[in-house]
N, C-alpha and C positions, 0 to 999 in steps of 0.2 A: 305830363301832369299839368304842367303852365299853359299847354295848346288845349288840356280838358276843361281848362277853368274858366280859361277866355272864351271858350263856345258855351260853355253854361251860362255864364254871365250877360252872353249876349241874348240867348233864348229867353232868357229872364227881363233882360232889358226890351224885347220885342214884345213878348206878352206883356207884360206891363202898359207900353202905348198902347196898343188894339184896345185893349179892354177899356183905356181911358179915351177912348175914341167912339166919339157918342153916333156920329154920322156913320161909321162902318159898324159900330153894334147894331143900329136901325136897322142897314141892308142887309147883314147876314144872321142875324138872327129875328128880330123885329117885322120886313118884309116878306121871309118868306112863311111866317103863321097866318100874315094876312091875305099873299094869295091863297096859303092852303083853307082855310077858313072859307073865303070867298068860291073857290072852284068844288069845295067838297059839298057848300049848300045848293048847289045846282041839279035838276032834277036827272036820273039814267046812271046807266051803268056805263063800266070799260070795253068797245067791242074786243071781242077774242081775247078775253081775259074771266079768270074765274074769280078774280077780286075786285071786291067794292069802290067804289069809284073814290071813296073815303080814307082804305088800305092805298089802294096804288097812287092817289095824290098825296098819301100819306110819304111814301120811300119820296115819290120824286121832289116835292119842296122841303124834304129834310137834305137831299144831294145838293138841291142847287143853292140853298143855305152855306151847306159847307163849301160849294162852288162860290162861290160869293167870299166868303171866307178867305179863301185861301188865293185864289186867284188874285182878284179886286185890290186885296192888300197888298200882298206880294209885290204883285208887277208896278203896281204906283209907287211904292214907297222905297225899291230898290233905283229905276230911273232917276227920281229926285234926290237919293241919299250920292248917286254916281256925279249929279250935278254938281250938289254943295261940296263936294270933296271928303263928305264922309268915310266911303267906302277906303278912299286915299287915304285919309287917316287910319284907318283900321291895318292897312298895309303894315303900318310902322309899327304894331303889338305884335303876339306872341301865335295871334288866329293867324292860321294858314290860311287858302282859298277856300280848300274844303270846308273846313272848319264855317264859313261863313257863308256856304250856300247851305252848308247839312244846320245850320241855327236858323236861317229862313225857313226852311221847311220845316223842322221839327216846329218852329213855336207856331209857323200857318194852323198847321194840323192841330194843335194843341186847341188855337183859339176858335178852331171850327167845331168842336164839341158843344156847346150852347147850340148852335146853330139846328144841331141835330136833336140833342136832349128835348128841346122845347119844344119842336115840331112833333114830337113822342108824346110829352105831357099834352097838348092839344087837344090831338086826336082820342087819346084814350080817355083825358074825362070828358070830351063836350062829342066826341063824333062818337063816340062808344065803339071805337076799336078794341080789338080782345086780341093777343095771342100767346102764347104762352112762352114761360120766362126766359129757356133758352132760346124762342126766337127774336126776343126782344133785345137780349145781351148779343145775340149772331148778327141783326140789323145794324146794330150801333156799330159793333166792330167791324162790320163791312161796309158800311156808308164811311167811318174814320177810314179806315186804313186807303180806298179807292180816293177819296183824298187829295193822298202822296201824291198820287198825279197829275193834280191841277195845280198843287202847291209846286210842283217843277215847272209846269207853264209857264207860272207866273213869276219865278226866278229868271225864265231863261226869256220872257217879253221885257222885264225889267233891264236885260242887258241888251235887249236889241231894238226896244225904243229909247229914245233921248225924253226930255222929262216935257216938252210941248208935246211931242205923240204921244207918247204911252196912252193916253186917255182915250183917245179914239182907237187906237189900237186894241186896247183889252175890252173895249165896251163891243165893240164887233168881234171879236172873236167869243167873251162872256156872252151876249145873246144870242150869236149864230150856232153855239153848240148848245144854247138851254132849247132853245127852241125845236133846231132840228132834231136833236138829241132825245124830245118827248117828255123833256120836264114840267112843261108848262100844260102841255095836253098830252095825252094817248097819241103814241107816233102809231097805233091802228088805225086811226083818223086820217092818217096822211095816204094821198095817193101811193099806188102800188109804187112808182119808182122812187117817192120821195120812204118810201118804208125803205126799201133794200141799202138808199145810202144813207139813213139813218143807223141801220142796223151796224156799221161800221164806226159809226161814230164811239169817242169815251163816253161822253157820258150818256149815251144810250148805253151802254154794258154799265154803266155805274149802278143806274137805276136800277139794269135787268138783277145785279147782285141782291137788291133787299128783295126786290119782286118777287125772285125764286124763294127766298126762304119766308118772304111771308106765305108762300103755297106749301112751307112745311117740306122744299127739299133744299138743293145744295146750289149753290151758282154754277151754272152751265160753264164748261170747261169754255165752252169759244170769249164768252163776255171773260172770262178772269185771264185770260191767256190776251187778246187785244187788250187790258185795259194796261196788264205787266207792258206788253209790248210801246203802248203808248209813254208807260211813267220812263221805262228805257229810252225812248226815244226824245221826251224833252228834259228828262235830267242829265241827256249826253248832252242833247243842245246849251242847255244852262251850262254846263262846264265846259264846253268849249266857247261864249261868250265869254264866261271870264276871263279864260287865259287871254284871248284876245282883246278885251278891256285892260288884261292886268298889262300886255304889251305896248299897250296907248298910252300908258301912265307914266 
């Protein structure tokens, strides 16, 4: 009960700073309506795509919003909390380890909803996107929940940069996957071999989740199957940075 109280408290204390954090509201929710705004007034379509150029830049800067989101915060403000001796003091409460990697990620995720919602209100009154209500509620749920997995990124860069790196650390890894990944542009544009190792990429399966169900079917087994295998693989990473942070201590 007293280890439920201190991860809710702390979820609470987390969202509370994000949202009063004017410069990361800007980049994940602010920035990416203004690329999507800027790239959807561009004249053409998506090649090898049956969606409007308006729909599919529509999923992708509502992802890299919540990309922004969850990443961006995460991994800056875990590095610097491990500097000031924060996380040290949290040692000496009642939060286990767990406890305080599962209250980073749940309140990431939390505060990346804006990100997504507004990118939604956007497109629907000014681009005149349409679709219907359950695929609106299926997009939202599946842009949040894919998520999880940057917000473990960004736990587990948090423990493996020191609070001088982190920044250039997440900044190349945050554009090396928006970009490859086909958030910024249609990864059909990309040459034939920059497409196949795209298609491996998270957040290329992130995207392809809304993409699918704005075509009105279900996300393709291989993109939901890589993106599990991904959140499994940097939420192992994050918890074994810890323990080994927690043995440094």
């Amino acid at each position: 009960m007293t280890n439920t109280l201190a991860s809710r408290g702390l979820i609470k204390l987390e969202i509370t700073r994000a949202l009063r954090n004017r410069k990361f509201l800007f980049f994940s929710v602010v920035y990416p309506v203004l690329l999507f705004v800027i790239v959807s007034n561009t004249q053409g379509g998506v090649p090898d795509s049956r969606l409007s150029l308006s729909a599919y830049m529509m999923v992708s800067m509502a992802s890299f919003g919540a990309l922004t989101a969850v990443l961006m915060g995460n991994s800056e403000r875990i590095a610097k909390e491990r500097e000031s001796g924060w996380v040290r003091q949290l040692r000496l409460t009642p939060l286990p380890g767990r406890g305080y990697v599962l209250a980073k990620t749940a309140s990431a995720a939390v505060v990346s909803l804006p990100s997504i919602l507004v990118v939604f209100a956007v497109a629907a009154l000014f681009k005149g996107v349409r679709f219907a209500a359950w695929q609106w509620l299926a997009l939202s749920g599946a842009i949040w929940a894919g998520s999880l997995c940057f917000a473990a990124l960004g736990v587990a860069i948090g423990y493996l940069a020191s609070g001088d790196t982190v920044r250039p650390i997440t900044m190349i890894v945050y554009f090396g996957l928006s970009l490859l990944g086909g958030l910024w542009m249609p990864a059909t544009t990309f040459p034939q071999w920059l497409q196949s190792v795209a298609s491996w990429l998270p957040t290329h399966a992130y995207a392809a989740l809304g993409q699918a169900i704005e075509l009105g079917g279900a996300p393709h087994a291989k993109d939901v199957i890589l993106l599990a295998a991904y959140f499994l693989l940097f939420a192992g990473g994050a918890a074994w940075l810890y323990r080994k942070d927690t043995l440094k201590a």
